[in-house]
N, C-alpha and C positions, 0 to 999 in steps of 0.2 A: 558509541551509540548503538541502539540496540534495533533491528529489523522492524519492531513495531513500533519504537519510539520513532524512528524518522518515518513513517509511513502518518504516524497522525501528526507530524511537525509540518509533512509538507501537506497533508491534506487542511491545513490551518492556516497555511499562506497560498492557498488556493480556494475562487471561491465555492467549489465544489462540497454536497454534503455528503453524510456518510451512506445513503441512502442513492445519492448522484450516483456514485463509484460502485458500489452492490450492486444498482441496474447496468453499469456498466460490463461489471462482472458476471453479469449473470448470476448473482448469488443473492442472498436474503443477507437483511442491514445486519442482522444476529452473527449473522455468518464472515460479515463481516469487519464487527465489532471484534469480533476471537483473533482476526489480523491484530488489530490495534491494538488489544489486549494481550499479546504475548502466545496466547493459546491456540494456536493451529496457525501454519503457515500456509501462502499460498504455493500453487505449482509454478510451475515455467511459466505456463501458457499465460494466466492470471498474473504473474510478475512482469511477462513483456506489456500486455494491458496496462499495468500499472504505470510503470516507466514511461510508456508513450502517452497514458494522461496528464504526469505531470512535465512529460517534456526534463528526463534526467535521465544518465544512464542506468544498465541493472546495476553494475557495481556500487553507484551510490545510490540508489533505493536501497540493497544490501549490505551498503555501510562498509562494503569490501577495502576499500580504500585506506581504512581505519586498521591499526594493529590492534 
């Protein structure tokens, strides 16, 4: 699986919207839509954010885990 695929898998079994997680990020919903859509990724900083809103580690928000 693929970095933005698991990011809207778990933002889908969360009931947070895409718009919840943008103001969390401090980013615009556009901005990031481009996460979930393959097309820009986030940085660190915005990836520890991520991880700690849905309570997972980075590796698996990063799918690291996966060969």
């Amino acid at each position: 699986m693929k970095f933005n695929e698991r990011l809207k898998e778990l933002r889908k079994q969360s009931p947070l919207t895409q718009k919840d997680i943008a103001d969390r990020l401090n980013i615009s919903v556009s901005a990031y839509q481009y996460y979930e859509q393959g097309k820009n990724e986030p940085n660190i900083e915005k990836l520890i954010i991520l991880a700690n809103l849905f309570d997972v580690t980075l590796d698996d928000l990063t799918c690291r885990h996966e060969n």
